[in-house]
N, C-alpha and C positions, 0 to 999 in steps of 0.2 A: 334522375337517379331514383330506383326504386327501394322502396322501404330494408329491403336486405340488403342491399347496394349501400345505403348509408350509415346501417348499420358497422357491417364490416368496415367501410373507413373511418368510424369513432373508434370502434376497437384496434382496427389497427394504427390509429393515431395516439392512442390511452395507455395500449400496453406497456408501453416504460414506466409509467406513472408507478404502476402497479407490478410489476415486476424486478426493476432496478432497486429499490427501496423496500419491497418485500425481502430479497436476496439478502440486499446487507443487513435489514433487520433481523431475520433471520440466523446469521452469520454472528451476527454482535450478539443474540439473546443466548445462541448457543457457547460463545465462549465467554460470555459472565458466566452462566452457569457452570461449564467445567472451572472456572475461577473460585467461584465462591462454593462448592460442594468437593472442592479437593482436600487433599489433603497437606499443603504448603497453607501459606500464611495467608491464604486469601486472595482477591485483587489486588495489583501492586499499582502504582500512582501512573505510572504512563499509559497504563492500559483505557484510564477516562479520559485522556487525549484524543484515541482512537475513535472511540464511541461516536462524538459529532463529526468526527474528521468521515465515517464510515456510511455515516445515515445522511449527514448535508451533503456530500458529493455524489452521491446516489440521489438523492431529489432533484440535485441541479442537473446530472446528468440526464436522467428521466424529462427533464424539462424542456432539455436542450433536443433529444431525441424525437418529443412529441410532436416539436412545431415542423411546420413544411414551408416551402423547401427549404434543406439544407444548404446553406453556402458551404464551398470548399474550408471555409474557416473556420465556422461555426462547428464543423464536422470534426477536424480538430480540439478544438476544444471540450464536444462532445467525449470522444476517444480520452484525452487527459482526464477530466470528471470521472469518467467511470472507471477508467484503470487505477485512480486514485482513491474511489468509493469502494470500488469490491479490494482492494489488495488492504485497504485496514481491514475492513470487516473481516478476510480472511486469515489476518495476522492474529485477529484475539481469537477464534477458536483451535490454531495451530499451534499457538502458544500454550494456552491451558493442556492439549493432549498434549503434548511435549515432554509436561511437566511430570505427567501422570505415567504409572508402570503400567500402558496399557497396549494393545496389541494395536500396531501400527503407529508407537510412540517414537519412534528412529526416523522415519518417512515425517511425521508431522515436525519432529527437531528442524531435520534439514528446510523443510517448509518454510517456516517460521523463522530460521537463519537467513534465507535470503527476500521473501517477499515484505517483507518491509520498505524494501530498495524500492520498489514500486508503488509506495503510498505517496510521503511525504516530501519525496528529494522531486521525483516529478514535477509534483505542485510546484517547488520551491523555484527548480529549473526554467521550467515555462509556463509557471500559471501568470507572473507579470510577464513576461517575453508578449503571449499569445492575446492578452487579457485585451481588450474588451469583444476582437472583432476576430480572435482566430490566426490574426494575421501578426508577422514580426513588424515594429513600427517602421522599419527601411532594411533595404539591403545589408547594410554596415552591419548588422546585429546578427547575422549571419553564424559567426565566428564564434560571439558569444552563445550560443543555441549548440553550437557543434561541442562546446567546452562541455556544457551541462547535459549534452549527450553520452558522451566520452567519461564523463563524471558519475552517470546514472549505470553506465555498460562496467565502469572500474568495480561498483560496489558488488553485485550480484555472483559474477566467478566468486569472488572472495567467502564466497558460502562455502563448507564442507559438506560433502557428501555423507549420506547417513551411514554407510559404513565405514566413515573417518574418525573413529573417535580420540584420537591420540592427541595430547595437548600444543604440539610443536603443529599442528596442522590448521592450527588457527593464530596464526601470527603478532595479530592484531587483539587478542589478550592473554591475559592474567592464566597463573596455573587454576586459580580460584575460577575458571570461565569466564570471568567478568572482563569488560574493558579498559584498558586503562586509565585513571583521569588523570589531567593533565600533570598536577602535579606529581604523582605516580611517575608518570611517563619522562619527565625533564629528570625526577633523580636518580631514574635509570639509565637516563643518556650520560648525565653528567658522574654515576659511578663506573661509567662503559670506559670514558677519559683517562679516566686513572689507573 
């Protein structure tokens, strides 16, 4: 292998390092800032959730991506990582323009409505299912992986479209936008009753 020859397979081995974690650093420095240079109350407490959840799954996938060869498993879990690194990252800067009366504020609302669904329910879904090797630990587990498919496919429709703004068009809360909490939610069932 000659000296450009090895060159190019470092770099083509390196590039996620520096790429996938630039992204979401990138991603996350941009939506603190519209966070804290707006005009709403600041950062709000979930959004530091995101932050390691954006930048440590973007290194691990960057890591996963570097090594060679890929096993079929490994590749998976690759694909989890980084749809889980980039969809927080892209959740705080869609959030913040959201917030803002800015041109293309309707487009980032709906953004931000749905791509959350793609951070953390993933993880939740099959980051034990697939953990350590890629692979489900037996056949049997099958069913369960289909649940948390079908779980992860329910939440995203449930986004409204940016031209939806009517309150009946989001089911799932409050006139205030907000969600319900639970006990919200039970003495509404139980004044439905009567």
């Amino acid at each position: 292998m000659t000296a450009p020859d090895a060159r190019a397979a470092t770099v083509a081995t390196w590039w996620p390092w520096l790429a996938l974690p630039a992204a979401a650093a990138s991603l996350v420095t941009l939506g603190l800032s519209i966070d804290l240079l707006s005009s709403h109350d600041g950062v709000e407490g979930e959004v530091w959730v995101l932050v390691p959840a954006a930048v440590g799954f973007s290194v691990v996938a960057a890591g996963i991506w570097s090594t060679r060869p890929h096993p079929p498993g490994i590749v998976r879990l690759g694909v989890l990582y980084t749809v889980v690194g980039l969809a927080c990252a892209l959740a705080l800067p869609a959030h913040g323009w959201a917030q803002e009366r800015l041109a293309g504020a309707e487009a980032a609302a709906w953004l931000s409505s749905w791509v959350w669904a793609l951070g953390t329910p993933p993880l939740m879904a099959f980051g034990l299912l697939l953990y350590p090797d890629g692979n489900l630990p037996s056949r049997r587990w099958w069913p369960v992986a289909a649940i948390g498919a079908a779980g992860i496919a329910g939440l995203v429709p449930r986004a409204p479209s940016p031209r939806d703004r009517s309150p009946t068009s989001r089911p799932w809360t409050t006139r205030s936008g907000s969600a319900p909490t639970l006990p919200g939610a039970s003495s509404k069932a139980a004044r439905s009753r009567c």
